[in-house]
PyMOL Python script that loads the backbone (N, CA, C, O; Angstrom):
from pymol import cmd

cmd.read_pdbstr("""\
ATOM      1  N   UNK A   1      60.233  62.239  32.343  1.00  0.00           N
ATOM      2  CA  UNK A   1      61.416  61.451  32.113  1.00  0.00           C
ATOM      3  C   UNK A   1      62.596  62.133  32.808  1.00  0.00           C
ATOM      4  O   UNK A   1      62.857  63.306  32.541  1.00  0.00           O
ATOM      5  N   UNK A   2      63.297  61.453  33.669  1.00  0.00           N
ATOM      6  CA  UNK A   2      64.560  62.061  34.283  1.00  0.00           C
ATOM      7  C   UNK A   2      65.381  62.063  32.861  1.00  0.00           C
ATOM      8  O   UNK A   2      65.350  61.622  31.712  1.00  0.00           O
ATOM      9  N   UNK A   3      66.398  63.153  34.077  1.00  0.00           N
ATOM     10  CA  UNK A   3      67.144  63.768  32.777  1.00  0.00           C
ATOM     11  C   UNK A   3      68.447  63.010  33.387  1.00  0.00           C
ATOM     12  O   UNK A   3      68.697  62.729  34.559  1.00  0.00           O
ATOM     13  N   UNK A   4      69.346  62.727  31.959  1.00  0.00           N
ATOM     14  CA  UNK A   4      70.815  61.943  32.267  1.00  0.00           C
ATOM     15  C   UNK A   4      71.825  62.601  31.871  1.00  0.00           C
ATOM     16  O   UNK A   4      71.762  63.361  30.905  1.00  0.00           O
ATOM     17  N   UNK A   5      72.726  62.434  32.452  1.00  0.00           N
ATOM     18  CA  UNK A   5      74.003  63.291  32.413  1.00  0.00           C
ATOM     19  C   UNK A   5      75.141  62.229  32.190  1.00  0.00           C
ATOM     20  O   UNK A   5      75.002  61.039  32.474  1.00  0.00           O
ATOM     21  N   UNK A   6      76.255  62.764  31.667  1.00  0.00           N
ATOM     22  CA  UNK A   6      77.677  62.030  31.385  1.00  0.00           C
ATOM     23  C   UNK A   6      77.825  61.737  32.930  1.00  0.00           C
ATOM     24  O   UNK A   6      77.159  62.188  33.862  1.00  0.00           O
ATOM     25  N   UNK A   7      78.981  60.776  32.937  1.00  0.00           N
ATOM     26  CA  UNK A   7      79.201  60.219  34.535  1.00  0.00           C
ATOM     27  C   UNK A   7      80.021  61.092  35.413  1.00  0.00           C
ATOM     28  O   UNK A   7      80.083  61.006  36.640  1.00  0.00           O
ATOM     29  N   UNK A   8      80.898  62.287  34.345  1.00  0.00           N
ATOM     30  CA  UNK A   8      81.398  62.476  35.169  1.00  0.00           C
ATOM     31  C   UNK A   8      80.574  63.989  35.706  1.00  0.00           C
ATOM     32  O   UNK A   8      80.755  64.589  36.765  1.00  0.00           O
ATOM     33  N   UNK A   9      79.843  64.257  34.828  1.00  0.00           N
ATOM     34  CA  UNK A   9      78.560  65.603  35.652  1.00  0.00           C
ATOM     35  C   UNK A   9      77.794  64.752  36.769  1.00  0.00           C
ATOM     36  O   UNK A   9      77.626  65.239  37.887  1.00  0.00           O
ATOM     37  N   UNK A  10      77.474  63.869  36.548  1.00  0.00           N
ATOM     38  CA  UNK A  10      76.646  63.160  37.749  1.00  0.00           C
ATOM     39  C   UNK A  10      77.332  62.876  38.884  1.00  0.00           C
ATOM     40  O   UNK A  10      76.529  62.788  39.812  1.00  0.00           O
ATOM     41  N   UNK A  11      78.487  62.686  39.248  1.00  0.00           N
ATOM     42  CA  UNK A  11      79.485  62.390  40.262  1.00  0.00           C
ATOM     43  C   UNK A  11      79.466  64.039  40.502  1.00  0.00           C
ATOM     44  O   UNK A  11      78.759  64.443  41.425  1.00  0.00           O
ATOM     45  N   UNK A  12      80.222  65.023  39.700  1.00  0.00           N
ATOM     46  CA  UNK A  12      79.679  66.613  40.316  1.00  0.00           C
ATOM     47  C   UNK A  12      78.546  67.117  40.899  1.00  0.00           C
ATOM     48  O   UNK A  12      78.641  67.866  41.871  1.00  0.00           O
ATOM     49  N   UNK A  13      77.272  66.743  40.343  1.00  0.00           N
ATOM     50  CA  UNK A  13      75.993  66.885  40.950  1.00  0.00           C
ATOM     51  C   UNK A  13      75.959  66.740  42.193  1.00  0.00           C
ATOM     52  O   UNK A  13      75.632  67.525  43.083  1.00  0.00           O
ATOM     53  N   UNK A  14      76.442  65.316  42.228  1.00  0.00           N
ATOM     54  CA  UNK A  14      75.822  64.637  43.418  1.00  0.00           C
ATOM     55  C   UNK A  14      76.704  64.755  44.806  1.00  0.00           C
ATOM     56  O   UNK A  14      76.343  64.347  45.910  1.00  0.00           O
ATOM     57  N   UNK A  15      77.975  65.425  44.479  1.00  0.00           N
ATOM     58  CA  UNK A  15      78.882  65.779  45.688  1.00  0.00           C
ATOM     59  C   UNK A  15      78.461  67.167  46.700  1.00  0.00           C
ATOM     60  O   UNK A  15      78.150  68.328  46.434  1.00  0.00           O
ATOM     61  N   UNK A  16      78.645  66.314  48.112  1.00  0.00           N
ATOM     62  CA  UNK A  16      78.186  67.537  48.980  1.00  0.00           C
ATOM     63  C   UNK A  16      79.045  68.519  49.080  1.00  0.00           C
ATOM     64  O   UNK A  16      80.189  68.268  48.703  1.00  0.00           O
ATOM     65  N   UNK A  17      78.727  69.981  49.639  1.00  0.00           N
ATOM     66  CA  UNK A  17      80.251  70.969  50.037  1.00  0.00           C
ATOM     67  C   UNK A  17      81.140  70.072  50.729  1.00  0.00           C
ATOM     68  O   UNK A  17      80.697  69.172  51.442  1.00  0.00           O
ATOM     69  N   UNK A  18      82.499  70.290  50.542  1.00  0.00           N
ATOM     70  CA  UNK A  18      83.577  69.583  50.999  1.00  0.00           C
ATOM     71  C   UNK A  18      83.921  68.477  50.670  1.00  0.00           C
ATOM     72  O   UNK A  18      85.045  68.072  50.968  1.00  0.00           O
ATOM     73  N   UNK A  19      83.083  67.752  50.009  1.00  0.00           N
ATOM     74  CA  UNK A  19      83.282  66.084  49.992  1.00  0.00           C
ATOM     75  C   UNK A  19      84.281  66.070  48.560  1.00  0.00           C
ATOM     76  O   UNK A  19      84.270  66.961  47.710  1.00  0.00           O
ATOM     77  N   UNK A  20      84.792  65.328  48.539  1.00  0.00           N
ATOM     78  CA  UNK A  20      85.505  65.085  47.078  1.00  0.00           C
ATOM     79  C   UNK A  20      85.357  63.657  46.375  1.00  0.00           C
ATOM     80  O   UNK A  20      84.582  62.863  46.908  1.00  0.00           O
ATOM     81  N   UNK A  21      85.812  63.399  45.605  1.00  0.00           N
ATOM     82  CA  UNK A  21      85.610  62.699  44.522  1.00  0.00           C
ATOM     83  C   UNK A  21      86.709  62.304  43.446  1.00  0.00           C
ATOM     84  O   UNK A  21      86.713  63.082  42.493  1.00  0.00           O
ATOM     85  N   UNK A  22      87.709  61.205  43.366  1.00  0.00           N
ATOM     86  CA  UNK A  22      88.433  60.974  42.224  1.00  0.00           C
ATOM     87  C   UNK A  22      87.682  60.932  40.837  1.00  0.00           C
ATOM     88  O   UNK A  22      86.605  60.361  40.664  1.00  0.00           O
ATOM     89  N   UNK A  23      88.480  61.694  39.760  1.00  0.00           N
ATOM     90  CA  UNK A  23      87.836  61.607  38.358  1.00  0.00           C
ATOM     91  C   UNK A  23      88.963  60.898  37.699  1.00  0.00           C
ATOM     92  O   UNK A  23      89.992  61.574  37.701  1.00  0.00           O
ATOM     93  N   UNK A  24      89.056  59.895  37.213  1.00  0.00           N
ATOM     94  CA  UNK A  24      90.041  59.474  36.240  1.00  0.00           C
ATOM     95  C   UNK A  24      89.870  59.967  35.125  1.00  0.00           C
ATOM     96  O   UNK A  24      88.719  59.664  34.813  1.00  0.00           O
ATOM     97  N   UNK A  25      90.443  60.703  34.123  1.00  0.00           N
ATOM     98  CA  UNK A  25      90.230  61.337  32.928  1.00  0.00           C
ATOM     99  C   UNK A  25      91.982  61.942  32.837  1.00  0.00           C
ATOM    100  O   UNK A  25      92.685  62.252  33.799  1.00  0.00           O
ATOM    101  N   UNK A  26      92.371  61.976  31.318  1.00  0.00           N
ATOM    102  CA  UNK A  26      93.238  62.452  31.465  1.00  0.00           C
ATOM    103  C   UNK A  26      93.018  63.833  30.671  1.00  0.00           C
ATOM    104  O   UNK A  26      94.015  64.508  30.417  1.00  0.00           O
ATOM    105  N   UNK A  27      91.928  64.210  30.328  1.00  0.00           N
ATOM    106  CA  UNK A  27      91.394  65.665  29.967  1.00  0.00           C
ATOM    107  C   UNK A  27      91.044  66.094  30.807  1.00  0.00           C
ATOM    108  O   UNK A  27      90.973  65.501  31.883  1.00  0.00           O
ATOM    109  N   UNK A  28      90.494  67.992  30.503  1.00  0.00           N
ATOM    110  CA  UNK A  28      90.753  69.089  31.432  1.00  0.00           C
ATOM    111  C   UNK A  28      89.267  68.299  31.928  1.00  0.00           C
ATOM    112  O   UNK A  28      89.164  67.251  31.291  1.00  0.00           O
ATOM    113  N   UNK A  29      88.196  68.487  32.797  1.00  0.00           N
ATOM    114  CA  UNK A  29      87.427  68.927  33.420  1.00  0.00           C
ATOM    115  C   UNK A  29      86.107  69.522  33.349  1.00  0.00           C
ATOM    116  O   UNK A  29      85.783  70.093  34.390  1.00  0.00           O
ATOM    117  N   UNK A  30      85.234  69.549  32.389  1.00  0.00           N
ATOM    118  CA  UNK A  30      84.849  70.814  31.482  1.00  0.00           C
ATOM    119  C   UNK A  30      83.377  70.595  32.538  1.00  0.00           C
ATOM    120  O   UNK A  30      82.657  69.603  32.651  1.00  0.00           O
ATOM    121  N   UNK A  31      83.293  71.988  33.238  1.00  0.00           N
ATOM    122  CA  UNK A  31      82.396  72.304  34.145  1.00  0.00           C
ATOM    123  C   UNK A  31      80.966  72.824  33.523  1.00  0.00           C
ATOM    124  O   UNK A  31      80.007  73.066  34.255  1.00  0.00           O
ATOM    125  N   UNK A  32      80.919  72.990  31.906  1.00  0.00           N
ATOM    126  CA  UNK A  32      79.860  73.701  31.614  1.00  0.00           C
ATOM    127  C   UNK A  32      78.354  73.229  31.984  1.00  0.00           C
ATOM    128  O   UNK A  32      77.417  73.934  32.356  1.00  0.00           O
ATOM    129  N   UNK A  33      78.403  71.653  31.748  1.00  0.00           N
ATOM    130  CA  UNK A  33      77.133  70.894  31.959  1.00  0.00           C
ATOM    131  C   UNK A  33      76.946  70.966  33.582  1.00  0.00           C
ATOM    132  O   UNK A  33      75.916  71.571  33.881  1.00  0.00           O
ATOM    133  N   UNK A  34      77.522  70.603  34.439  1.00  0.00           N
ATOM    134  CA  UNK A  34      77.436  70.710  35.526  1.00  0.00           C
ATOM    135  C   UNK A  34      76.899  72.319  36.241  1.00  0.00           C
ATOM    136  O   UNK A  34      76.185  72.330  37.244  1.00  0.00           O
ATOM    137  N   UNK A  35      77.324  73.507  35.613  1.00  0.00           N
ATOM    138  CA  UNK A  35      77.115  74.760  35.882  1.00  0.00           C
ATOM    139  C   UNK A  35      76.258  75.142  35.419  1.00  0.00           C
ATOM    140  O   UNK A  35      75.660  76.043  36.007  1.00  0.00           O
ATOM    141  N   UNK A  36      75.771  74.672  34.166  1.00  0.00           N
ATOM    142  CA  UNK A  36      74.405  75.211  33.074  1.00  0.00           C
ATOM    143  C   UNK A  36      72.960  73.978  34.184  1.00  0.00           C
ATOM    144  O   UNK A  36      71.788  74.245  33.919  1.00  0.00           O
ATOM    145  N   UNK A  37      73.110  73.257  34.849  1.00  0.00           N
ATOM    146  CA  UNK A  37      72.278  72.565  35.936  1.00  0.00           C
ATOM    147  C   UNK A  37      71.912  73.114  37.537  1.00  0.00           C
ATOM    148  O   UNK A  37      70.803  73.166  38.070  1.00  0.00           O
ATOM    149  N   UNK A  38      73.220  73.492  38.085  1.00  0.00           N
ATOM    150  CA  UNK A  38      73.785  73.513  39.451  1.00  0.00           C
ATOM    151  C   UNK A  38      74.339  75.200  39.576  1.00  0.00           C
ATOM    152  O   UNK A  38      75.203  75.490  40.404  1.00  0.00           O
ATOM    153  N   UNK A  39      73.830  76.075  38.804  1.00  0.00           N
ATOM    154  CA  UNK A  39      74.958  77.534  38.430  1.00  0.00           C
ATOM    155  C   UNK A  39      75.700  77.885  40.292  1.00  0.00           C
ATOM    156  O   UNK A  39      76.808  78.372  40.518  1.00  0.00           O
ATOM    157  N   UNK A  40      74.725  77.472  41.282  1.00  0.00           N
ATOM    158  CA  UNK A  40      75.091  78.232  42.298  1.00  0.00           C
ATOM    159  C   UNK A  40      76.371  77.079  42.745  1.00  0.00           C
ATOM    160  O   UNK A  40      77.098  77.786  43.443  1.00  0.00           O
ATOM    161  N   UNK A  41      76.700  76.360  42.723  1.00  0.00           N
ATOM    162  CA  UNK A  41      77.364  75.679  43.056  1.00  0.00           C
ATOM    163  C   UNK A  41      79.030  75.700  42.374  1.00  0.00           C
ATOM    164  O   UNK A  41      79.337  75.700  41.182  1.00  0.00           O
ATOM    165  N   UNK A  42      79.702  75.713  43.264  1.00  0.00           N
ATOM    166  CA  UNK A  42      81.556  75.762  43.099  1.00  0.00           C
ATOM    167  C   UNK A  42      82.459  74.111  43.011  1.00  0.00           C
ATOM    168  O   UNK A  42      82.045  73.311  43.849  1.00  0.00           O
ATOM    169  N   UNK A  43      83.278  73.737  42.357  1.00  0.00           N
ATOM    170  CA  UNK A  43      83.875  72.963  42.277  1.00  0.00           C
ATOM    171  C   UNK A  43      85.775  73.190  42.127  1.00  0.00           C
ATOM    172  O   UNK A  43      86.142  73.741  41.089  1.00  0.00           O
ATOM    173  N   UNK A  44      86.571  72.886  42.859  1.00  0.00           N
ATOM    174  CA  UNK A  44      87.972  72.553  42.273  1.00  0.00           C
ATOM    175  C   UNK A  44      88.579  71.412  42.238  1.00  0.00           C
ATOM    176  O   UNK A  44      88.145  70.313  42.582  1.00  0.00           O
ATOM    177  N   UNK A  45      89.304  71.612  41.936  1.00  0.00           N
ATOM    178  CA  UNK A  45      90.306  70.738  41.002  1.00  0.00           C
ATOM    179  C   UNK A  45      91.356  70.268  41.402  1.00  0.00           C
ATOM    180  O   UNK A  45      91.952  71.275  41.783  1.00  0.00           O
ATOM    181  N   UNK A  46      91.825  69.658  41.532  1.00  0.00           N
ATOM    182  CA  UNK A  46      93.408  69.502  41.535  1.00  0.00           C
ATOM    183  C   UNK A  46      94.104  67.824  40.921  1.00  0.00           C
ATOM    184  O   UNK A  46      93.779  66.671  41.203  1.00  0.00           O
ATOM    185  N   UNK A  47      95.133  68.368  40.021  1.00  0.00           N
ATOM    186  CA  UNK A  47      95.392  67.560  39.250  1.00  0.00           C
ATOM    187  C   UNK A  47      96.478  66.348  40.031  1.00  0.00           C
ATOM    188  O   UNK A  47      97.397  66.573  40.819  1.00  0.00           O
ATOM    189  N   UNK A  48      96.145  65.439  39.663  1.00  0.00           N
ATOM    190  CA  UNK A  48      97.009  64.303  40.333  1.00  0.00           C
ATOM    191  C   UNK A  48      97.371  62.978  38.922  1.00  0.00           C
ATOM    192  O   UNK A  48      96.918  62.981  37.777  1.00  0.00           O
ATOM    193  N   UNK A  49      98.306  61.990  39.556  1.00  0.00           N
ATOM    194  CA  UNK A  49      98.648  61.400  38.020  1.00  0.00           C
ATOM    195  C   UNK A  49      97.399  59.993  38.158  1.00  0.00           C
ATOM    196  O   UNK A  49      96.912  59.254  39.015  1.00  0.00           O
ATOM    197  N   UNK A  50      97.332  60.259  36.716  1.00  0.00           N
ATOM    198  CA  UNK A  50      95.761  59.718  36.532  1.00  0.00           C
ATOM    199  C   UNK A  50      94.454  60.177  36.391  1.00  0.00           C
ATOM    200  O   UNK A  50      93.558  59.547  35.830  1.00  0.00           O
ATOM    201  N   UNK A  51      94.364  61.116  36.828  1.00  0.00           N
ATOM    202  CA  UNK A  51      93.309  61.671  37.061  1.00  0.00           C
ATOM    203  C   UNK A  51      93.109  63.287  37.759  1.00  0.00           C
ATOM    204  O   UNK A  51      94.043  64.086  37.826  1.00  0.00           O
ATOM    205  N   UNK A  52      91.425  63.637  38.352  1.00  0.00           N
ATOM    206  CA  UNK A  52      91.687  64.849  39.117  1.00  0.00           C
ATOM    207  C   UNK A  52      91.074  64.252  40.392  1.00  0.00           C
ATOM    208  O   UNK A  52      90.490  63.173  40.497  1.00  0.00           O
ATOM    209  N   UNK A  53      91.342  65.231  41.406  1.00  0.00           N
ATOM    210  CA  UNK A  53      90.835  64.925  42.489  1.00  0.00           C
ATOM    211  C   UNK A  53      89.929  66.756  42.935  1.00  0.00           C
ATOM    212  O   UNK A  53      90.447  67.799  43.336  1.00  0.00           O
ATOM    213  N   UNK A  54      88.457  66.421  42.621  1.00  0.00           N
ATOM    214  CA  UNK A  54      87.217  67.441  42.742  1.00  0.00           C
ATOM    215  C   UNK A  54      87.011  67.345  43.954  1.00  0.00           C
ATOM    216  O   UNK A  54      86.936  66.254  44.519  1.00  0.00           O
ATOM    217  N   UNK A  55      86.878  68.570  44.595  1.00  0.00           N
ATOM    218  CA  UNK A  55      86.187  69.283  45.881  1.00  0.00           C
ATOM    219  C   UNK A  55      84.964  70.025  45.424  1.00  0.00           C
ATOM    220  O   UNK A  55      84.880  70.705  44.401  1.00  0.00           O
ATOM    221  N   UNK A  56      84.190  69.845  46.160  1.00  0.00           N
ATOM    222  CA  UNK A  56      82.839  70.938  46.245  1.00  0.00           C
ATOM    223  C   UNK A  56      82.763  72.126  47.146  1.00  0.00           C
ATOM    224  O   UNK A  56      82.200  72.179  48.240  1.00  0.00           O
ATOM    225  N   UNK A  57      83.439  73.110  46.500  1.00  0.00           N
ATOM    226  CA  UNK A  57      83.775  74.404  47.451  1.00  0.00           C
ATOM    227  C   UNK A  57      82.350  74.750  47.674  1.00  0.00           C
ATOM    228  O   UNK A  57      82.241  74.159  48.749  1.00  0.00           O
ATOM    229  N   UNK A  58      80.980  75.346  47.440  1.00  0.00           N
ATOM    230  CA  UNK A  58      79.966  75.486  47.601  1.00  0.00           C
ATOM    231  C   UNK A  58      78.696  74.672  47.058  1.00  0.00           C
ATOM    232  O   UNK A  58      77.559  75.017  47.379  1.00  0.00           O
TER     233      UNK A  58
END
""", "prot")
cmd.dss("prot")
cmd.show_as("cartoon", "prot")
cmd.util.cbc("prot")
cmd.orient("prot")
């Protein structure tokens, strides 16, 4: 059985290095699920109104 993730870990998953991704949320971000899956992999952040806007640093 594949395994399912909240939408916004699956949009992290699935982003290549560099590519980004709007998150609409007006909460922080919470990288744990995404890192406890993906550990080698980097993500930032940057906050914009509405939402964040995620990069895949590695």
């Amino acid at each position: 059985m594949p395994k399912t993730y909240g939408p916004i870990t699956e949009r992290l998953l699935s982003l290549a290095p560099g590519r980004s991704c709007v998150v609409t949320t007006q909460k922080r971000i919470d990288y744990s699920a995404a890192r406890k899956h993906a550990p080698e992999r980097e993500w930032a952040a940057e906050s914009r109104e509405g939402g964040w806007v995620v990069t895949r640093v590695r």
